[in-house]
N, CA, C and O of each residue as an XYZ file, in Angstrom:
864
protein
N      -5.202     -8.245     -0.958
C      -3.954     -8.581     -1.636
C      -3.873    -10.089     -1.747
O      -3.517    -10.708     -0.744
N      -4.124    -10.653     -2.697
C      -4.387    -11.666     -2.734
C      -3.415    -12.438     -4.150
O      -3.010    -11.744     -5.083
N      -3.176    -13.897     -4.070
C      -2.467    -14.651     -4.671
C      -0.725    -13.916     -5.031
O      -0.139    -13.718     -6.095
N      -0.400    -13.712     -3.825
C       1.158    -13.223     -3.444
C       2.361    -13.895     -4.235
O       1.842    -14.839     -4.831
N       3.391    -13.871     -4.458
C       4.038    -14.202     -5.153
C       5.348    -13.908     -4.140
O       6.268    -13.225     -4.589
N       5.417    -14.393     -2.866
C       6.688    -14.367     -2.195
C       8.197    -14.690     -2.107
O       8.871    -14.938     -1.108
N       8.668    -14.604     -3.820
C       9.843    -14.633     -4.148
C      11.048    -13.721     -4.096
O      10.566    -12.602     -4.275
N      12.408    -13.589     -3.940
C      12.772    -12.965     -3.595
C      12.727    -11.601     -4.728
O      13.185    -12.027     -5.788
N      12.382    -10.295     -4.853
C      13.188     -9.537     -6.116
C      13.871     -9.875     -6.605
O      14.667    -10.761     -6.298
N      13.789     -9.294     -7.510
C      15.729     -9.326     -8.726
C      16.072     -7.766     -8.875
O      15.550     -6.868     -9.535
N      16.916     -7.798     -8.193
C      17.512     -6.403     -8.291
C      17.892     -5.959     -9.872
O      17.765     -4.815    -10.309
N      18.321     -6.969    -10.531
C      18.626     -6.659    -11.741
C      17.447     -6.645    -12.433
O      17.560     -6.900    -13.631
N      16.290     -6.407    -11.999
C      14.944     -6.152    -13.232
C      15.047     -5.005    -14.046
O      16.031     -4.514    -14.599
N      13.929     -4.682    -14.027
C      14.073     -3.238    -15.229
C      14.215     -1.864    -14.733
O      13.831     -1.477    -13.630
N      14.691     -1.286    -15.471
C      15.350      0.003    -15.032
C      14.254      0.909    -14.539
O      13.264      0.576    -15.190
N      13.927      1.881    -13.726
C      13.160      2.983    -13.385
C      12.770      3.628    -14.398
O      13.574      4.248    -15.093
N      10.894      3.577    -14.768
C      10.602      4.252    -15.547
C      10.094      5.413    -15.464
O       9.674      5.358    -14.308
N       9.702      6.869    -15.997
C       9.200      7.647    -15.297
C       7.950      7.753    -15.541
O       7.212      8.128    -14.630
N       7.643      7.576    -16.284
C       5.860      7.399    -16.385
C       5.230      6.030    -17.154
O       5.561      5.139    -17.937
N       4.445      6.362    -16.609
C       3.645      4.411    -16.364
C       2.208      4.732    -16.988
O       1.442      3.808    -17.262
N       1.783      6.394    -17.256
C       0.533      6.163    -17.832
C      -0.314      4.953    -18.518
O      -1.312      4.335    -18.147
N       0.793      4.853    -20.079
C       0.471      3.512    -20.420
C      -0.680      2.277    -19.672
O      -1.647      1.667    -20.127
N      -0.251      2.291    -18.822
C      -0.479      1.104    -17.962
C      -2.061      1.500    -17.295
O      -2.814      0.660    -16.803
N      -2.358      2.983    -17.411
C      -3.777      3.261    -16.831
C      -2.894      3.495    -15.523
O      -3.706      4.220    -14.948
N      -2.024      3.426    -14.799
C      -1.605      3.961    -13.584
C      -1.678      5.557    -13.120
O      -1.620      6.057    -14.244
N      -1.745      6.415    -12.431
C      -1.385      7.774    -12.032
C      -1.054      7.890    -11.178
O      -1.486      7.500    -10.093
N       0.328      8.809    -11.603
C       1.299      8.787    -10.409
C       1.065     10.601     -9.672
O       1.703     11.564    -10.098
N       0.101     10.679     -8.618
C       0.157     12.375     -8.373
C       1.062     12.526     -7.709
O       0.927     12.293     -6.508
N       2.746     13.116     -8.383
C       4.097     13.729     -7.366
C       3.765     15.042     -6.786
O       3.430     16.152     -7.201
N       4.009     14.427     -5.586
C       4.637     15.488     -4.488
C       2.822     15.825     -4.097
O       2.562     16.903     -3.562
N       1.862     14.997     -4.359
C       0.433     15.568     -3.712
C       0.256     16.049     -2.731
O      -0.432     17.058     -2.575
N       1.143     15.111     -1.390
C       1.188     15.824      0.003
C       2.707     16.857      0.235
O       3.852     16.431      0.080
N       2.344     18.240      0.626
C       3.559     18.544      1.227
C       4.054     18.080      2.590
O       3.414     17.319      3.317
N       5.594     18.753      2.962
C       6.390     18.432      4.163
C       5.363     18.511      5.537
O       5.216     17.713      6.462
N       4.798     19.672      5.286
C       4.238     20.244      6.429
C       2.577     18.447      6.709
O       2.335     17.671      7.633
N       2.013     18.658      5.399
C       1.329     17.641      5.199
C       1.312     16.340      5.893
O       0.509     15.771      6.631
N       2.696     16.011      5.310
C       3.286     14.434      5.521
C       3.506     14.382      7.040
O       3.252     13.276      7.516
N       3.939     15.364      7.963
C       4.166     14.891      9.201
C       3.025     14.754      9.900
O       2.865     13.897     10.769
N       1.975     15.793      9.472
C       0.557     16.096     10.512
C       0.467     14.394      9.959
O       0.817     13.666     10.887
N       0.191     13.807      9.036
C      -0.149     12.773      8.117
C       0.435     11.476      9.953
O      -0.259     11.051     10.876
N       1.359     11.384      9.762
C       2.420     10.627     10.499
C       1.696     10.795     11.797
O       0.919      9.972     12.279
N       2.087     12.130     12.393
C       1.344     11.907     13.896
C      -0.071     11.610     14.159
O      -0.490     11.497     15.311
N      -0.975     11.452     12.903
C      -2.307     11.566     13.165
C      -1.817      9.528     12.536
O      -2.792      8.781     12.613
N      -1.052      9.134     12.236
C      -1.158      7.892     12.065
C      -0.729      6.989     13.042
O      -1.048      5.802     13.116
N       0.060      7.653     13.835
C       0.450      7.245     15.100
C      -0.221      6.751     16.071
O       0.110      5.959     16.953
N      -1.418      7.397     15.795
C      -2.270      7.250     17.204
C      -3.023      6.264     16.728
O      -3.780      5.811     17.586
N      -3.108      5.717     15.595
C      -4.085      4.608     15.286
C      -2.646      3.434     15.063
O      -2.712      2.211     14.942
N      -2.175      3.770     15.064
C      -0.703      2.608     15.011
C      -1.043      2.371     16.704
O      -1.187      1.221     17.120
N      -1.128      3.264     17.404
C      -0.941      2.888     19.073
C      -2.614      2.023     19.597
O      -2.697      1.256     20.557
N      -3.794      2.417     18.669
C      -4.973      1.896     18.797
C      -4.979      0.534     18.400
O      -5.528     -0.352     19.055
N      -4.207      0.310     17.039
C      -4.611     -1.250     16.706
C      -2.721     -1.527     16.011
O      -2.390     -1.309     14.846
N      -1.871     -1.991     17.026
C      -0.694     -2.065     16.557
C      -0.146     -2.688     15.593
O      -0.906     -3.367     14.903
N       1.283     -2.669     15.242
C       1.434     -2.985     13.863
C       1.729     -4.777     14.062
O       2.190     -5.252     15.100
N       1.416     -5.464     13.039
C       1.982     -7.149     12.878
C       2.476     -7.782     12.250
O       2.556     -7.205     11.165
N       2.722     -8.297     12.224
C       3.078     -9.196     10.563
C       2.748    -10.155     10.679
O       3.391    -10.972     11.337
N       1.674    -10.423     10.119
C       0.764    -11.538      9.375
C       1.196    -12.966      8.756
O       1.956    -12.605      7.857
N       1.171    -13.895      8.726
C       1.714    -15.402      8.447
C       1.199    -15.485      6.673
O       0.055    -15.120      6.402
N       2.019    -15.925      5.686
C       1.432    -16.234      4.829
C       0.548    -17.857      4.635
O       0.490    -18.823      5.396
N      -0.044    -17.618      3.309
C      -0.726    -19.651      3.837
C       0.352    -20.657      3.426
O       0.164    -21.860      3.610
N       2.134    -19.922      2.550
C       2.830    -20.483      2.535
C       3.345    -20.534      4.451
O       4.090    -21.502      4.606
N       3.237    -20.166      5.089
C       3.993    -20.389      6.573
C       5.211    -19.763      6.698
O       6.299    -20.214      7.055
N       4.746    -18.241      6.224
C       6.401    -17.751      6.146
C       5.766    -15.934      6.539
O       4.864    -15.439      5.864
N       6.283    -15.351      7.436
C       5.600    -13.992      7.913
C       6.021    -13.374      6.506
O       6.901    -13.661      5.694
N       4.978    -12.362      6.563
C       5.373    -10.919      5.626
C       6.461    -10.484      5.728
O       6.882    -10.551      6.883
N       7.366     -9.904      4.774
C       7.967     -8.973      5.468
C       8.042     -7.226      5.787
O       8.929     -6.427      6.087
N       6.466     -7.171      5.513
C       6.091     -5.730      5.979
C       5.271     -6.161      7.263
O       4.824     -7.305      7.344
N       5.080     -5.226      8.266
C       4.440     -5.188      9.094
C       2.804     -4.125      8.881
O       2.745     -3.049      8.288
N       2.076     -4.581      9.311
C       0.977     -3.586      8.673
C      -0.054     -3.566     10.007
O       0.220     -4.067     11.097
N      -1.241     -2.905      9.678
C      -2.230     -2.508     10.523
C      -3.305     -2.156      9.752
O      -3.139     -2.325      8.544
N      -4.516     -1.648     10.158
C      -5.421     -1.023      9.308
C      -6.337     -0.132      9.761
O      -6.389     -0.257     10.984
N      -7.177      0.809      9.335
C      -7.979      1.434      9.902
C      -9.345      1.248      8.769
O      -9.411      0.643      7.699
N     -10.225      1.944      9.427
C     -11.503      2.121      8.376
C     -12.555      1.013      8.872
O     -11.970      0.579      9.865
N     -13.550      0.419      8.791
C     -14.778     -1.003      8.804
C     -13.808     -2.294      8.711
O     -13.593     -3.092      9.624
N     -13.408     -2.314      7.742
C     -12.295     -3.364      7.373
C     -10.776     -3.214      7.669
O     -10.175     -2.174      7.401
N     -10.029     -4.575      8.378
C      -9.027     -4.371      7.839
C      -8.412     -5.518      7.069
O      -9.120     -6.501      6.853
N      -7.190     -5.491      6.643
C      -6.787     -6.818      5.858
C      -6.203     -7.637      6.584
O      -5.527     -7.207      7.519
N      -6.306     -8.980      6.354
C      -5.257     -9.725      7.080
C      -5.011    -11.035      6.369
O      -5.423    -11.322      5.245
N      -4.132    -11.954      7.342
C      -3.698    -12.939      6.299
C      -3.035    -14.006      6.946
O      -2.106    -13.501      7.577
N      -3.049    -15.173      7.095
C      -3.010    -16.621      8.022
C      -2.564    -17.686      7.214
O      -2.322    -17.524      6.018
N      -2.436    -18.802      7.814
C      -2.663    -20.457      7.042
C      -3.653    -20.572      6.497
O      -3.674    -21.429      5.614
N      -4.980    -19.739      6.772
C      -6.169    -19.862      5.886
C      -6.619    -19.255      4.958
O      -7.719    -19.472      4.450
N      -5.553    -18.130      4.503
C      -5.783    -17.710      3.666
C      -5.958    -16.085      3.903
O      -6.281    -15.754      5.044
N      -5.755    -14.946      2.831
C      -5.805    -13.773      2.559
C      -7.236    -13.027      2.979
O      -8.111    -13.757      2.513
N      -7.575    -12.414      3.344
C      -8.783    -12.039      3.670
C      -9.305    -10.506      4.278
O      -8.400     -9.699      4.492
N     -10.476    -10.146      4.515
C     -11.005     -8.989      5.406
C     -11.530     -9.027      6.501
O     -12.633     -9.574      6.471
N     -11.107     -8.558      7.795
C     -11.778     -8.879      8.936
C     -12.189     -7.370      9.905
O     -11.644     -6.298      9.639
N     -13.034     -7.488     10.830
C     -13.888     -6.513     11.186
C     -12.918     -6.377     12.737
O     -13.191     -5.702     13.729
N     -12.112     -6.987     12.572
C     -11.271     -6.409     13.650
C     -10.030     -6.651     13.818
O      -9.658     -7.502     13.011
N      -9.270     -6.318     14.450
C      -7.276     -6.368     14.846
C      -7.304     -7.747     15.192
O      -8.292     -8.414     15.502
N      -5.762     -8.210     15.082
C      -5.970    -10.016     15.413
C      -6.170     -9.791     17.558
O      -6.484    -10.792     18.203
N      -5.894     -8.194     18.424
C      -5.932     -8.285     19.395
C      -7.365     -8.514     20.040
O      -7.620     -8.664     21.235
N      -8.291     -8.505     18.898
C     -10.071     -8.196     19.379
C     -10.546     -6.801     19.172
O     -11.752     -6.628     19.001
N      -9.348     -5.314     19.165
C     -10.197     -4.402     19.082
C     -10.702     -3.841     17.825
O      -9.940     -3.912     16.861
N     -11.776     -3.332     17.673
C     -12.834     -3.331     16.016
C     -11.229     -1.854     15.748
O     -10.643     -1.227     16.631
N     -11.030     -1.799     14.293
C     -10.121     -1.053     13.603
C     -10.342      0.619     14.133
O     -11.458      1.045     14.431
N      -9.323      1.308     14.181
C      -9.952      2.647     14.068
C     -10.674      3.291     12.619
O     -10.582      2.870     11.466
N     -11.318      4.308     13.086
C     -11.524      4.944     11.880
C     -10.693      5.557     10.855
O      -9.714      6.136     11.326
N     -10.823      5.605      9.328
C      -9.722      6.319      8.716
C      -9.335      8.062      9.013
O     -10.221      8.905      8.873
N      -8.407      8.317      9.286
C      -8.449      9.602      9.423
C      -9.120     10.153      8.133
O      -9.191      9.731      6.978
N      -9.676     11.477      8.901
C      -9.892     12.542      7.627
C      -8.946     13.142      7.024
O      -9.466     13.719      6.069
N      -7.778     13.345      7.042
C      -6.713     13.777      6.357
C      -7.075     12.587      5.179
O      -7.761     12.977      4.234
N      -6.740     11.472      5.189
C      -6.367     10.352      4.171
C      -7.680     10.422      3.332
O      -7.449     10.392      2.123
N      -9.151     10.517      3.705
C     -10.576     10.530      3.562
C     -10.509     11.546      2.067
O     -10.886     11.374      0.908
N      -9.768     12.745      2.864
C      -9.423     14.186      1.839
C      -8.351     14.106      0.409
O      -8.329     14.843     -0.577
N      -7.345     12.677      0.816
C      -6.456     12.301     -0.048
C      -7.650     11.224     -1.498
O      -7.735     11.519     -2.690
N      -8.278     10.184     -0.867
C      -9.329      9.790     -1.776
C      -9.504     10.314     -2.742
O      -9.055     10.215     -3.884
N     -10.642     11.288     -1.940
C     -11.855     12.071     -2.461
C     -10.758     12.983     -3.849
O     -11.304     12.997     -4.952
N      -9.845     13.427     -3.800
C      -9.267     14.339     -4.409
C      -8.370     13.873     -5.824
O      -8.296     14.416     -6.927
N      -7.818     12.798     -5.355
C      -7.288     11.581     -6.862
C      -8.377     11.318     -7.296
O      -8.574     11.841     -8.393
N      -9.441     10.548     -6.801
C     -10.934     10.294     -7.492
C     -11.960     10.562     -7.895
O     -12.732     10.132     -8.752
N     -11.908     11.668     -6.893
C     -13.181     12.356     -7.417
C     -14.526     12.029     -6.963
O     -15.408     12.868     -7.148
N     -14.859     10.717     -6.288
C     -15.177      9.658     -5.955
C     -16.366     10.268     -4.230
O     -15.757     10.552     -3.199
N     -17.710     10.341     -4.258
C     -18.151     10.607     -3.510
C     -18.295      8.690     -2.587
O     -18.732      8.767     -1.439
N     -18.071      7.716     -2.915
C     -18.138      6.810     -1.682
C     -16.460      6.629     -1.803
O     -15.503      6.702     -2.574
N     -16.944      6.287     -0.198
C     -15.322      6.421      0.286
C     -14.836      4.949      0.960
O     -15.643      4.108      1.357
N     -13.904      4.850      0.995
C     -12.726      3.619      1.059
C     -13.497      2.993      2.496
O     -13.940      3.660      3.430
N     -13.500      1.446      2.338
C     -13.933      0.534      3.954
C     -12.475      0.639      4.461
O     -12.491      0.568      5.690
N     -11.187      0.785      3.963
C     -10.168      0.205      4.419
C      -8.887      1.264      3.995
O      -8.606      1.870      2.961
N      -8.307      1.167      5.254
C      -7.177      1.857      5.018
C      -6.167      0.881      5.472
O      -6.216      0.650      6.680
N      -5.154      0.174      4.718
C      -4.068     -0.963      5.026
C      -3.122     -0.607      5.363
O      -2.317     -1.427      4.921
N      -2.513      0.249      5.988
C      -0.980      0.689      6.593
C      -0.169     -0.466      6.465
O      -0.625     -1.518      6.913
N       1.064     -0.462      5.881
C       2.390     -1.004      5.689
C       3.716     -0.204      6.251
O       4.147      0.884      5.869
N       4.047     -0.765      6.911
C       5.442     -0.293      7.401
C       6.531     -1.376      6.820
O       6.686     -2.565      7.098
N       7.400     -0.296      5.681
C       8.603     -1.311      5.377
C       9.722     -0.888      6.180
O       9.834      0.327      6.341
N      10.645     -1.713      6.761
C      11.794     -1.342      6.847
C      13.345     -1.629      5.967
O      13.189     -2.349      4.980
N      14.473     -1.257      6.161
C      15.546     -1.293      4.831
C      15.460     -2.852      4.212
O      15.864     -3.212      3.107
N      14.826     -3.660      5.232
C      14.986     -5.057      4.109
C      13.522     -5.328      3.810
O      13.455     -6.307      3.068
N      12.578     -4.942      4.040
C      11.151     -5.110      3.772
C      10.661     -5.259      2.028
O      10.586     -4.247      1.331
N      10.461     -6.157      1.667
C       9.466     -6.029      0.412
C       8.766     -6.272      0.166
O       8.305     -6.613      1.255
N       7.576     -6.587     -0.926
C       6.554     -7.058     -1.548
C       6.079     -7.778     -2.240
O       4.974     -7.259     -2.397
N       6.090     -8.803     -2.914
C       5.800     -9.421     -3.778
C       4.972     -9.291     -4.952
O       3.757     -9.181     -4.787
N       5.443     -9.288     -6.074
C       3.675     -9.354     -6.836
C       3.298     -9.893     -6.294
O       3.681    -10.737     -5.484
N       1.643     -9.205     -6.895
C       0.517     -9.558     -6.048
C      -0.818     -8.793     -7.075
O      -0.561     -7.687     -7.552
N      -1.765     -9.225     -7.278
C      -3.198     -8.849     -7.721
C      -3.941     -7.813     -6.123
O      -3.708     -8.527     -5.147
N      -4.524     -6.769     -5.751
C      -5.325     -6.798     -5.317
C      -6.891     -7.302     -5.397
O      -7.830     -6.678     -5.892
N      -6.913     -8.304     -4.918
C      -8.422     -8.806     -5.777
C      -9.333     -9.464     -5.025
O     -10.106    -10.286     -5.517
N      -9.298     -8.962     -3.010
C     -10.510     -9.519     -2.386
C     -11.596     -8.516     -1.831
O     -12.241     -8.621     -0.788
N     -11.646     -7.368     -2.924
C     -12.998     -6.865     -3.061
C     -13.504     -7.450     -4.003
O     -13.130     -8.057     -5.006
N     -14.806     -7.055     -3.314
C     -16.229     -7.116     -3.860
C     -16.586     -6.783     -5.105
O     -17.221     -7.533     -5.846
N     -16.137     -5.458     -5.450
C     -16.180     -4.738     -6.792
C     -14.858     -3.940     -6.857
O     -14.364     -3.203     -6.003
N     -14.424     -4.265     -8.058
C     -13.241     -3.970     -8.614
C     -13.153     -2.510     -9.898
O     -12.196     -2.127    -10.572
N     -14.620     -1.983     -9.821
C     -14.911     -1.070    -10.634
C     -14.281      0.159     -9.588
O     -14.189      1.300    -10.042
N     -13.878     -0.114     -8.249
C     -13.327      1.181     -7.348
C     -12.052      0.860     -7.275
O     -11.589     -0.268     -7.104
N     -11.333      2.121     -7.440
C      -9.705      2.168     -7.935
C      -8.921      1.935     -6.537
O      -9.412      2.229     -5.448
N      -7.975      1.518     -6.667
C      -6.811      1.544     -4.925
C      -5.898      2.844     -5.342
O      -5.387      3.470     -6.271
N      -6.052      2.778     -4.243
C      -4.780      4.454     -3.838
C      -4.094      4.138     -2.888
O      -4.372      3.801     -1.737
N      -3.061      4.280     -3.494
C      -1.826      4.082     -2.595
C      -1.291      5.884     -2.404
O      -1.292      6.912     -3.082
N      -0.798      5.349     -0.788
C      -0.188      7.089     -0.264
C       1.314      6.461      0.036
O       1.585      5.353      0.500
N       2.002      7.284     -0.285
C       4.068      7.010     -0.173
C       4.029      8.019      1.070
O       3.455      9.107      1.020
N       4.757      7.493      2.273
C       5.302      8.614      3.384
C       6.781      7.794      3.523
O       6.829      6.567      3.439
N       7.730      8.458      3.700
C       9.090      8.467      4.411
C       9.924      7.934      3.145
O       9.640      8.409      2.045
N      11.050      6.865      3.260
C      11.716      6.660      2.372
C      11.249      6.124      1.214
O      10.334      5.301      1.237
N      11.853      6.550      0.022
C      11.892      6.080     -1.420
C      11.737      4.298     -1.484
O      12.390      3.553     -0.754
N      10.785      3.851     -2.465
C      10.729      2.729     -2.445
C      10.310      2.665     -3.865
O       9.460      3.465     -4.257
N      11.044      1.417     -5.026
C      10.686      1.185     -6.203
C       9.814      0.472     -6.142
O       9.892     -0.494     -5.384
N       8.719      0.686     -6.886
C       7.526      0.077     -7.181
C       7.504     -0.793     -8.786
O       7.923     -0.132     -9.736
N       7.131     -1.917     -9.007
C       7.281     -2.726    -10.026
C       5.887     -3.087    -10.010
O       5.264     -3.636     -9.102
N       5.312     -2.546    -11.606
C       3.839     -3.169    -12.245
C       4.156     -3.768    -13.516
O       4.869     -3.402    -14.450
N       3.463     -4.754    -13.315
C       3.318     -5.598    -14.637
C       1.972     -5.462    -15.164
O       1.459     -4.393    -15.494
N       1.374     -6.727    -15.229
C      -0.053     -6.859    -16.288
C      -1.152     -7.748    -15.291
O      -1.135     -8.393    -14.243
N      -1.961     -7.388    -16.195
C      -3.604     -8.345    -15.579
C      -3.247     -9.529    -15.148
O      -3.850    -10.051    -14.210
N      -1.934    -10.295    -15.933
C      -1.813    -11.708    -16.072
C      -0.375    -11.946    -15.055
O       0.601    -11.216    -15.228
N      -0.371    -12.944    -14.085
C       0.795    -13.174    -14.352
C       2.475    -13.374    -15.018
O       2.540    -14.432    -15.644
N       3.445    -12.807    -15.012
C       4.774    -12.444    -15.930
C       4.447    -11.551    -16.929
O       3.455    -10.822    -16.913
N       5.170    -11.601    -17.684
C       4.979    -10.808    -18.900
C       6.422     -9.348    -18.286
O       7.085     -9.464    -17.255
N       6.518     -8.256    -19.192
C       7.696     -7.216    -18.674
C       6.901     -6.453    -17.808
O       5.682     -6.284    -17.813
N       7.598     -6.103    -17.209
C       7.390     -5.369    -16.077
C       8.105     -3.604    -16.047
O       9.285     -3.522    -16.387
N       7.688     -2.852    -15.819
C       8.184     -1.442    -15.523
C       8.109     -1.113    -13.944
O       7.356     -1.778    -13.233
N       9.034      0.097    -13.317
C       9.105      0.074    -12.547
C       9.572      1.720    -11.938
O      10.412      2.268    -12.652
N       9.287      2.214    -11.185
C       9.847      3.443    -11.216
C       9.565      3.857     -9.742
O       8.562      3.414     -9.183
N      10.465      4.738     -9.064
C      11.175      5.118     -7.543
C       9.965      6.217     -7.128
O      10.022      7.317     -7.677
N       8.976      5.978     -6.266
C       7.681      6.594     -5.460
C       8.268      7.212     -4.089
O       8.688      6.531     -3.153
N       8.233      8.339     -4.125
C       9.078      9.315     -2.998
C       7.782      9.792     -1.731
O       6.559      9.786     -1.872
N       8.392     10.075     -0.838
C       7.370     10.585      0.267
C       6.582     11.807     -0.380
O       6.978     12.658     -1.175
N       5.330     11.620      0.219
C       4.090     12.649     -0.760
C       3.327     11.914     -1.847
O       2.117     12.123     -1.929
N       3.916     11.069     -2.693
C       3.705     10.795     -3.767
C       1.832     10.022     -3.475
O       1.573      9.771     -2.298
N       0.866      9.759     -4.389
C      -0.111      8.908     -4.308
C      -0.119      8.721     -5.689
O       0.217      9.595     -6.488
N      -0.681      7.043     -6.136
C      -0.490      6.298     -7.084
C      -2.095      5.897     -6.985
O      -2.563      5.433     -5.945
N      -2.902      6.130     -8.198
C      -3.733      5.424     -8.193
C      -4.029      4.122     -9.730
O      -3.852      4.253    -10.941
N      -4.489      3.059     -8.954
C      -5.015      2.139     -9.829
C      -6.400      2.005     -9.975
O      -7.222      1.603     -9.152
N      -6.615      2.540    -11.558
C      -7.932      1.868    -11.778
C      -8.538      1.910    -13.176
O      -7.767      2.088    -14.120
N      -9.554      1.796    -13.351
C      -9.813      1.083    -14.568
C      -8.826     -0.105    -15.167
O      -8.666     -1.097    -14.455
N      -8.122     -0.037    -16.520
C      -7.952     -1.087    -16.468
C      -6.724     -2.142    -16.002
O      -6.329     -3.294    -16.180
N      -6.363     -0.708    -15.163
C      -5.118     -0.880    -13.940
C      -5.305     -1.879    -12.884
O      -4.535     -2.629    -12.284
N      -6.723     -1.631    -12.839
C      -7.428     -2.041    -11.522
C      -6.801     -2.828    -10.533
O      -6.408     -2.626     -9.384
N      -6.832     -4.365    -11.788
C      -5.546     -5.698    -11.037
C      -4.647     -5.782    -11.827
O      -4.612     -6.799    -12.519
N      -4.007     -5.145    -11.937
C      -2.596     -5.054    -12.310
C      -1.939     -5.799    -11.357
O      -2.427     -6.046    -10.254
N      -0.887     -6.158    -11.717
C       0.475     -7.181    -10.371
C       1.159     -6.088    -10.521
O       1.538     -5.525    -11.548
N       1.304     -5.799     -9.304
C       1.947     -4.776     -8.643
C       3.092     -5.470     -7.123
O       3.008     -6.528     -6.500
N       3.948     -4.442     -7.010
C       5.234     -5.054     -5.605
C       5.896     -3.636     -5.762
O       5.767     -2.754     -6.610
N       6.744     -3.768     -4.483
C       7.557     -3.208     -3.943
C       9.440     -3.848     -3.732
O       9.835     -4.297     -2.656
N      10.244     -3.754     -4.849
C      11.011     -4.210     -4.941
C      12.095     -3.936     -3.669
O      12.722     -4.777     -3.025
N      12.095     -2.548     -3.543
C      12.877     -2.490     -2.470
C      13.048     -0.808     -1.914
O      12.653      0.025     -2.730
N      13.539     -0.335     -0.754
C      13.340      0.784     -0.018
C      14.755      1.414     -0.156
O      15.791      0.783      0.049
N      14.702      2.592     -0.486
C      15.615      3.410     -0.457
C      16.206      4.019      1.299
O      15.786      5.079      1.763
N      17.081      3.230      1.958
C      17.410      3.695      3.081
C      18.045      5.111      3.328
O      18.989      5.485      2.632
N      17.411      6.054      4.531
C      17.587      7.165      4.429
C      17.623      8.331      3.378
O      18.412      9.266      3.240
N      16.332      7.901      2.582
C      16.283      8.982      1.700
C      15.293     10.011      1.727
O      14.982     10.902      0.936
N      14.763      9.546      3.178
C      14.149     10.620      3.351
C      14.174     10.756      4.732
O      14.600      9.774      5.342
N      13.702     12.070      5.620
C      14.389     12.743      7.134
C      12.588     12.395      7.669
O      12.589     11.951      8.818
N      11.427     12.492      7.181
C      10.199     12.510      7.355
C      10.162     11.448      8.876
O       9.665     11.909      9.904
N      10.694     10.144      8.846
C      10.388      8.737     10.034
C      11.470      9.299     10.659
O      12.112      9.889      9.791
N      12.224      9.460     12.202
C      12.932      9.993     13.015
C      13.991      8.175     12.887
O      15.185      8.063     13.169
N      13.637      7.735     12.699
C      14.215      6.167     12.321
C      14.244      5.448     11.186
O      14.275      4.218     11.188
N      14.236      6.264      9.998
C      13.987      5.711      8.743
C      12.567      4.736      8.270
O      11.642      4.466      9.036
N      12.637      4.438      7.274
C      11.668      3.488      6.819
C      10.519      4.177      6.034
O      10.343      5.367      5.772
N       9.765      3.032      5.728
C       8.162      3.888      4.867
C       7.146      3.164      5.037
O       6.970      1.978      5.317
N       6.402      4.161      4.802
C       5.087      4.169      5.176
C       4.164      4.171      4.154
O       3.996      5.311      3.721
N       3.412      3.216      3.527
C       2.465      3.122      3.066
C       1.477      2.770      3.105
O       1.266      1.610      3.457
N       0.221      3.809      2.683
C      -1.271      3.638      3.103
C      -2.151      3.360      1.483
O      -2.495      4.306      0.774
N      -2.347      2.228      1.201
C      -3.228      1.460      0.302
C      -5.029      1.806      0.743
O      -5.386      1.460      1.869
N      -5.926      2.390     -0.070
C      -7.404      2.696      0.240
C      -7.740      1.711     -0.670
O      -7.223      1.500     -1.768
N      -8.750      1.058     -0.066
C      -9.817      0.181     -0.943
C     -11.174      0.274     -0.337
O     -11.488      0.394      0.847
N     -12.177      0.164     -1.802
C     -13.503      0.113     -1.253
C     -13.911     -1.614     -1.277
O     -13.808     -2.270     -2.313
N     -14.307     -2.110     -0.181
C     -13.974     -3.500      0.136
C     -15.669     -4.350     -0.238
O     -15.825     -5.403     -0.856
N     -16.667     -3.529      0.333
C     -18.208     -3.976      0.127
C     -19.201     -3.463     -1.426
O     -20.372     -3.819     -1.556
């Protein structure tokens, strides 16, 4: 996730759209069921308890305001020096592996027999957002990102290849997976803001999102 754009939202942007095809985006609703989403949660738990969650410094000097973690070879991270991939937690221990549940989520939007170095867990909470942002510190950009939605509703805002230009935007519910690729690929993409308690899935609200990238 690279060249961030840590400004505040504008709530007053553009209205919720419901489909984004256009854009080369796919939105698969409701991919995971209830029963799904929780096994999903407790099997994420235990790698939340393996390599815990942080929030990362931007190279402006200002923390995220998601907290994240990662699993898989790679995970992401991000300092005064800049945006990057590293082979282990900032505590020293090497990442866990991606679960096979998420492995099965891939393979199934893509189609895709090589599979993701990186699984980026984000935890937003009711004031948590995102910034545009390019994903763009892989290697090869010919492999699509998949994003997985667990717990509360959160609007998602994509624009274009380029910096500004209009933007669309539309409300990604628990279950949901979004994939980017082809000429989606780097799209500027964010998370404007979280729908509090709109969903019962987190015993404490909030959401959960799991971003796959193939990183090498």
């Amino acid at each position: 996730m690279s060249d961030k754009d840590e400004r505040q939202p504008d709530d007053t942007g553009p209205a919720p759209s419901a489909d984004l095809a256009v854009r080369g985006v796919q939105v698969f609703r409701a991919r995971l069921g209830v029963s799904e989403q929780s096994d999903l949660v407790a099997t994420l738990r235990a790698v939340i308890r393996a390599a815990p969650l942080f929030s990362p410094m931007t190279p402006y000097g200002r923390p995220m305001r998601v907290r994240m973690t990662s699993a898989g070879r790679y995970g992401w991270y991000s300092d005064r020096t800049g945006y990057r991939y590293r082979t282990r937690h900032p505590s020293g221990v090497e990442w866990p592996p991606i679960p096979p549940q998420v492995l099965e989520i891939w393979s199934g939007v893509t189609g895709l027999a090589r599979m993701p170095d990186c699984c980026l867990i984000n935890f937003y909470d009711a004031q948590a957002r995102m910034g545009m942002h390019q994903d763009r510190d892989e290697a090869d950009f010919g492999y699509p990102v998949v994003s997985v939605s667990l717990g509360d509703d959160a609007l998602f805002r994509i624009g274009n290849t380029t910096r500004g230009g209009k933007t669309e935007s539309l409300w990604l519910n628990s279950g949901d997976v979004l994939v980017m690729g082809g000429e989606s690929r780097l799209i500027y993409h964010g998370v404007d803001r979280v729908r509090p308690g709109s969903s019962t899935l987190l015993p404490r609200g909030g959401r959960i999102n799991l971003t796959l990238r193939v990183v090498d």
